[in-house]
N, C-alpha and C positions, 0 to 999 in steps of 0.2 A: 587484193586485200582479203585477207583471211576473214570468215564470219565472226561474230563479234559473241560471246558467250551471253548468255543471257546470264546477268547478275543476280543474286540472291535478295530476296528483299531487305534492305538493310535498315537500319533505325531512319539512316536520313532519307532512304526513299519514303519510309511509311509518315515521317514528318511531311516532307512534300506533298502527297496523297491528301494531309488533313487539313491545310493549311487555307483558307479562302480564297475565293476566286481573284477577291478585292487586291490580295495581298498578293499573290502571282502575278497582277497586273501591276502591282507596286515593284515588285521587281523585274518583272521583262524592262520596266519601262526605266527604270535607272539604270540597266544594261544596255537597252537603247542611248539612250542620252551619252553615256561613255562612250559608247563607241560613237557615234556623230560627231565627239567631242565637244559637248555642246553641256556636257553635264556638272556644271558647278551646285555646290552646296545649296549653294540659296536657291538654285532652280529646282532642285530634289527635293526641297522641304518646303518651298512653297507648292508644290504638286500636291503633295504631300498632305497641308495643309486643305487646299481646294481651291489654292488662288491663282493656278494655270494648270490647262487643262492636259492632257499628253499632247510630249512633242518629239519629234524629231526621230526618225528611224533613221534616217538616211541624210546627207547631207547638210543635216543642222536642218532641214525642213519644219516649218512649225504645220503639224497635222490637227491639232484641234485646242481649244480652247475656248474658257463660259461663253457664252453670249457668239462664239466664232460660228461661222457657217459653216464646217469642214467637217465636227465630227470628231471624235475620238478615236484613234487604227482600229479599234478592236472593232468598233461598228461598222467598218467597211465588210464584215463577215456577216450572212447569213444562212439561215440553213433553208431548203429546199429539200420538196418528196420528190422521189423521182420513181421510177417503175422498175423493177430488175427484171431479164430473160424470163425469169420464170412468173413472173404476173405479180409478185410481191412489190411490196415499197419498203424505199429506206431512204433516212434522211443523210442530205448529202451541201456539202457546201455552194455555193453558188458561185459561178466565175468572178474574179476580179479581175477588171480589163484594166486597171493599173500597172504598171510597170515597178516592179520593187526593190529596193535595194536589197543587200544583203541584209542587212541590219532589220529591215521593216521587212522581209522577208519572213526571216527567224520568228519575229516576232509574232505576226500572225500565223503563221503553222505550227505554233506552240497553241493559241486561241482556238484555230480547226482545228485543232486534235480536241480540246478540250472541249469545243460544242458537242463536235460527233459522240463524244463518250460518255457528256450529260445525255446525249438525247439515247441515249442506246449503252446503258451500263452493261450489261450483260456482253457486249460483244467487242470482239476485239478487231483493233479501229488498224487499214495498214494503208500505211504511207509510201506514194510512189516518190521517189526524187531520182529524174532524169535529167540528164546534159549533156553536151559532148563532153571528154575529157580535159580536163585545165580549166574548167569555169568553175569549179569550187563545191562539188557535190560532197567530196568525202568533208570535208574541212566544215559544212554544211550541217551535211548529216549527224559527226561527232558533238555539231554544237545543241544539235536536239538532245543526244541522247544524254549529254554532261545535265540537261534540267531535266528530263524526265529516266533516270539511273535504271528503271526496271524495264525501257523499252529494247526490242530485241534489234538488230542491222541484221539484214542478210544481202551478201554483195553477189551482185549475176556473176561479177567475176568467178565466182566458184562454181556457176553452172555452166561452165565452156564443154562441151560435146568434142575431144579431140578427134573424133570421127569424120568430123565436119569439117576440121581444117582445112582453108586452101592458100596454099602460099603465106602461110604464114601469116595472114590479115585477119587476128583475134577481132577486129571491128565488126567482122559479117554478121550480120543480124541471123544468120542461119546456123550461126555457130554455138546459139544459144541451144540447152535440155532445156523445152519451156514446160519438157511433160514432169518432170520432175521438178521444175519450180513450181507449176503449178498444184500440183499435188503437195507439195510441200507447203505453201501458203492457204491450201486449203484444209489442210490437218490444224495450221495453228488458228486459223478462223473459227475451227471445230471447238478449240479447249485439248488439241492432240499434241502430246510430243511426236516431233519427227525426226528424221535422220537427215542433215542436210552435207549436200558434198564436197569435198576437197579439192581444189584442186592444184595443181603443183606445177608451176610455167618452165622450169628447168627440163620436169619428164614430159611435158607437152600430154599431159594423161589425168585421170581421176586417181587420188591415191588414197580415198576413205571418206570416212561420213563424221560428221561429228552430232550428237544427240544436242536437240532443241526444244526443252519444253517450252510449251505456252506462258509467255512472259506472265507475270503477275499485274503487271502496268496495264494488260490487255493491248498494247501497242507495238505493232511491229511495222519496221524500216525496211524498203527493198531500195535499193540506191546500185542505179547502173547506168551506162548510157540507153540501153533500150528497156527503162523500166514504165515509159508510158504507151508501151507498144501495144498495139489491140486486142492481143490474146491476153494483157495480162489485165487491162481498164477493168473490164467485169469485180477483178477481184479487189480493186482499189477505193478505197472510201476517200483517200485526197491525194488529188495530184498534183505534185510541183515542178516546176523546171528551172533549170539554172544554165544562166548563158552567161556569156563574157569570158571576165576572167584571162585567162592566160591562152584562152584558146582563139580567141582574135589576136594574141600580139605578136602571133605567128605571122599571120599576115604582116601587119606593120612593119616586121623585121625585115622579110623577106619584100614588102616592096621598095624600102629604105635602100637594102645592097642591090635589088634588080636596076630600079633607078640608079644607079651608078653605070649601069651596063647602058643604059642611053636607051633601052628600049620605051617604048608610049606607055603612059600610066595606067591607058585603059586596056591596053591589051596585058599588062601586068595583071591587075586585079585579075581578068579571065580569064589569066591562065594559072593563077592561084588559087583562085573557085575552082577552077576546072580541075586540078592534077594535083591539089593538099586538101581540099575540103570535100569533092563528091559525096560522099556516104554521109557527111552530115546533111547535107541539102537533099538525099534523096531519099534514107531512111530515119534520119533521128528529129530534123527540124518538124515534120510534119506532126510524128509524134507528140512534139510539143505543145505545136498549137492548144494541143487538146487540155494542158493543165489547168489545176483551177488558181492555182498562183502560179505565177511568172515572176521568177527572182532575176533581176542581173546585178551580177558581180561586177564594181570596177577595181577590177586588177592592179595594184600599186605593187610594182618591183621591189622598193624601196623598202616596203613593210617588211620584207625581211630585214633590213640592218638593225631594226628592231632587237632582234632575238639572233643575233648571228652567230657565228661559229668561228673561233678563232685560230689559229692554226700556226704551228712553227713548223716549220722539215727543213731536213740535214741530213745529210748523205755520210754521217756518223751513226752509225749502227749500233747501239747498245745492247749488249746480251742479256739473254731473256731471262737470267737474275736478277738483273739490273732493274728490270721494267718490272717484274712482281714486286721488288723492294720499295716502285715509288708507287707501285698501284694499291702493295697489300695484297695478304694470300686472298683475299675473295674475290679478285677479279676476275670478268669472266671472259674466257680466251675462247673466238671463233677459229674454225682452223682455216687453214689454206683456202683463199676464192680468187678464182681467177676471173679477172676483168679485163672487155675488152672496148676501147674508147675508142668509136670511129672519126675523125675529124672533116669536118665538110669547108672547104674553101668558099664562100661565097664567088660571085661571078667575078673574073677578071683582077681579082686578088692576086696577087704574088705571093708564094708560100713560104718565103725566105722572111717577108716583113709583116703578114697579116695578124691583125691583132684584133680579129672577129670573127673566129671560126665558130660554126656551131657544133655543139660536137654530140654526140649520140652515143649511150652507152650499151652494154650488152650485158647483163651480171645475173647469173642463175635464170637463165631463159627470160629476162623481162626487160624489154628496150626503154630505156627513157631518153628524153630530151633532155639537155642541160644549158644551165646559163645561169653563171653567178656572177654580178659584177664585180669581182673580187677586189680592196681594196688594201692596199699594205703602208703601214703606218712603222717604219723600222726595217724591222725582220720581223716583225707577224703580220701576217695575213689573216686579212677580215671579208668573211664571205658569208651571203646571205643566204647560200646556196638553196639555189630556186631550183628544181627539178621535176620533170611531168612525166609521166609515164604514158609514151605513146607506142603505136602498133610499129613493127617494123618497114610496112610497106610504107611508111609514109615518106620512106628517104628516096625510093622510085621517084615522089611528086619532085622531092624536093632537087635530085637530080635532073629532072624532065624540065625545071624552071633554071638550071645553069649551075646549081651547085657540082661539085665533084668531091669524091672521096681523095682528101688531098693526104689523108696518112690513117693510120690505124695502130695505134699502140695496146699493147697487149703488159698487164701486170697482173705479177702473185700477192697477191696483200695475206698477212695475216696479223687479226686485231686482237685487241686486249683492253680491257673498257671495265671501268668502275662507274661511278653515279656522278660521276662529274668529268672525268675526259675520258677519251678514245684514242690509245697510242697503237698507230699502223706500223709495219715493217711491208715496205715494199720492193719487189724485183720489177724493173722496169724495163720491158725489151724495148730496143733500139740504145737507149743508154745505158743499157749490160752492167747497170750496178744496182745496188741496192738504196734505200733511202729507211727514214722515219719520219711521220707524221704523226705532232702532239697536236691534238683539237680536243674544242672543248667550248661550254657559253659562257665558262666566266675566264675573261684574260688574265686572271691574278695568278687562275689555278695552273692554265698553261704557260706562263713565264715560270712559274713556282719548279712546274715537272721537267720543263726544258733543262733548266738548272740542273736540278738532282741525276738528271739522265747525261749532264758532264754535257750538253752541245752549246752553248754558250760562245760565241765566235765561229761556229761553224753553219749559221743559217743559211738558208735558200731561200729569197722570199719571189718565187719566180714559178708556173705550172710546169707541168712536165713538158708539154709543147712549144713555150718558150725556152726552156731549157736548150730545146732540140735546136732550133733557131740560135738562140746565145751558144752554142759549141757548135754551129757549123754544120748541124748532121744530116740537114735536111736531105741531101740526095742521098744519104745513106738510108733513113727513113723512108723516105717513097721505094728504092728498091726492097726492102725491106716488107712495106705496103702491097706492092707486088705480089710479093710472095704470101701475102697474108692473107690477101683477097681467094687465093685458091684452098686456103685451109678453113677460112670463115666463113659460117653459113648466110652469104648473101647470095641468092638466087639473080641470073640475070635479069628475072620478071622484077626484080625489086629495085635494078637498077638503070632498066635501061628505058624502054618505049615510053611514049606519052600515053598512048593507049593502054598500056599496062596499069601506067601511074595513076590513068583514071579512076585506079576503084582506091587508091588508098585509101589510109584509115583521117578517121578528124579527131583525131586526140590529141591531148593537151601539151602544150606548149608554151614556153614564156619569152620573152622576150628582151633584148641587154636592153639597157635606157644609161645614159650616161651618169659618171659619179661627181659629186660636184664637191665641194671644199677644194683642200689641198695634197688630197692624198692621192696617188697614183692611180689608175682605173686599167684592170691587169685581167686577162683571161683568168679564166676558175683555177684554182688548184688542185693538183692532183691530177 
């Protein structure tokens, strides 16, 4: 994730800035209610009033109210002196041995910010938020910065040392420049602009700086998985951690299909510990301990069909007249990206019928995990499309517990995208044609383009891997697989020993969960 620019002070930030303490606490706290979904009218305006006290961050919990023994959230914070290295004091939050939701998470690390900065106006206040990957740090982070608009994110991702690389496992805590993070965090603690770096996952390199002056808010974000790590505590005024999330339902996935292989549940779990999560258990858990909040994320799949993405494709090709005419000339054309989707068999699957591949992608140097429960209502396809970006070495674990690379398809996409849908033209090797995919989040707009783009009776409401499956291609496919395995940068370290697979990476991942109604429940699209 690229650094986040520091925004310009805007009207509504300096509105925010002036606004009472009372009153931000009036609003975190009918943010809270909504998302618990606990937040009806009359519960708002009797708060409101003063005739119930704050409730609920997290599962509709009631946290305080008059006359209640509990307390109001925000008073679960207080500040503490502490001593820094060099003999001085600063005041600092005190742990909360609570365990918090997301929602009551947010909520008090919005309060710690805001004590640290009453107690210490002059200085600028920075926040660590660490996790493994797939518990919800970025998603986390954004929701601080959307209430507080003038604080700065700086993501480790952009301090990766390609020097450092080994095997391709972006997770090594050794792979971090901490001498220029830290110099960097110490210029804007200063009141200093810095230069902070770029980095680029395709060149696997540094490819520039981008200038960061000292936010106006006085509040800057570092959000990584090693951001509570001990070189960088000294510099941090609060630290957060975030766990859950989609980074446990990796497990659950994987012990779902192992259990089908008949092996013992107990030696499942340890060799799931052992050979997908290592580097969380030996360098980022401990980390954590250390924060002064402790968020966990309960990961719901389903929260995407919320907001999904809707999809038609057809192996009718419209030409690229055709597609600016329903886009309009301001549409903006990405050009040629080559993608390439590896598909993993769980244990003892058959590849002719399996309809639970996990598949892993490769697109401009950055691997992610996928898993959409894609659901198709017609000929369009409704997908929630869940996606984690994890390290490459983690497909070593995932082979070392019985998966295998059961095919690897390789496509040229190039897009065309206005403010409301994203029309692909794709070449798909192994089915040696081409396709189009119309998506988009409102279905009105994507039946409306489908139309105008003339496909209308020529849908495909089926992934490309079923595809393969439905025409028969399958051994065409795996020889194909073959061949592709000796052009694709999969290292044997990445696929083969348990030992190897020991150091993988613990990033995020999510997990299928079944689709219920009446509508079919279909690998992802595309």
């Amino acid at each position: 994730m690229s650094p986040v620019s520091p925004l310009e002070r805007t009207d509504g930030a300096r509105a925010l800035e002036s606004v009472t303490a009372s009153a931000i606490d009036d609003a975190l706290a009918d943010a809270a209610l909504d998302a618990g979904g606990g937040g009806t009218t009359e519960e708002k305006a009797a708060r409101h009033d003063g005739t119930i006290g704050a409730r609920v961050v997290g599962h509709g919990t009631r946290v305080g109210s008059p006359g209640g023994g509990s307390g109001l959230i925000k008073d679960a914070l207080r500040l503490v002196t502490k001593k820094t290295r060099d003999g001085a004091t600063r005041a600092e939050i005190a742990r909360v041995d609570e365990q918090l939701s997301f929602d009551k998470g947010f909520y008090l690390t919005i309060r710690a910010i805001q004590l640290l900065k009453a107690s210490a106006p002059e200085r600028t206040i920075v926040v660590g938020v660490a996790g493994p990957s797939g518990a919800g740090k970025t998603v986390f982070t954004s929701k601080i910065q959307e209430f507080m608009p003038g604080a700065v994110t700086l993501s480790m991702d952009m301090y990766n040392d390609s020097s450092m690389l080994l095997e391709g496992n972006f997770d090594d805590p050794r792979l971090t420049d901490y001498a220029c993070l830290l110099e960097n965090l110490k210029g804007l603690k200063n009141g200093e602009t810095v230069e902070t770096p770029v980095y680029d996952y395709k060149e696997s390199k540094r490819t520039g700086y981008v200038t960061v002056p000292c936010p106006a808010s006085k509040v800057v974000i570092l959000e990584g998985i090693y951001a509570l790590n001990e070189k960088l505590r000294p510099m941090l005024d609060l630290r957060v951690s975030v766990t859950g999330g989609v980074h446990f339902d990796l497990v659950k996935r994987v012990l779902r299909d192992i259990n089908r292989s008949g092996q013992a549940p107990e030696s499942i779990i340890h060799q799931i510990s052992e050979t997908v999560y290592p580097m969380y258990k030996a360098f980022i858990e401990p980390d954590l301990r250390t924060a002064h909040l402790k968020v966990v994320n309960s990961f719901n799949p389903f929260a995407g069909f919320q907001d999904p993405t809707y999809i038609l494709k057809s192996d009718r090709v419209p030409d690229e007249a055709r597609i600016h005419a329903v886009l309009g000339k301001d549409c903006q054309v990405t050009d040629e990206i080559e993608t390439a989707d590896i598909y993993l068999l769980p244990p003892n699957e058959d590849p002719e019928t399996c309809t639970s591949w996990l598949r892993m992608r490769n697109r401009d140097g950055h691997y992610t995990l996928m898993f959409a429960e894609t659901v198709t209502d017609g000929p369009i396809m409704i997908s929630p499309r869940i996606k984690f970006e994890v390290g490459v070495r983690i497909l070593g674990g995932l082979m070392a517990l019985g998966y295998v690379v059961g095919a690897i398809m390789k496509r040229r996409s190039k897009e065309y995208s206005d403010d409301l849908l994203t029309i692909k033209v794709d070449w798909v090797e192994g089915l040696d044609r081409s396709f189009v995919q119309v998506q988009g989040r409102l279905r009105s707009a994507v039946e409306e383009a489908g139309k105008k783009l003339g496909l209308n009776g020529t849908y495909i409401a089926h992934s490309y891997i079923e595809q393969v499956q439905l025409e028969q291609l399958t051994k065409e496919l795996s020889s194909l697989t073959d061949d592709l395995k000796e052009r694709f940068p999969i290292t044997e370290a990445m696929l083969t020993s348990n030992t190897e697979a020991s150091d993988t990476s613990s990033d995020e991942v999510g997990s299928p969960h079944s689709a219920n109604g009446h509508s079919r429940r279909r690998s992802s699209p595309g």
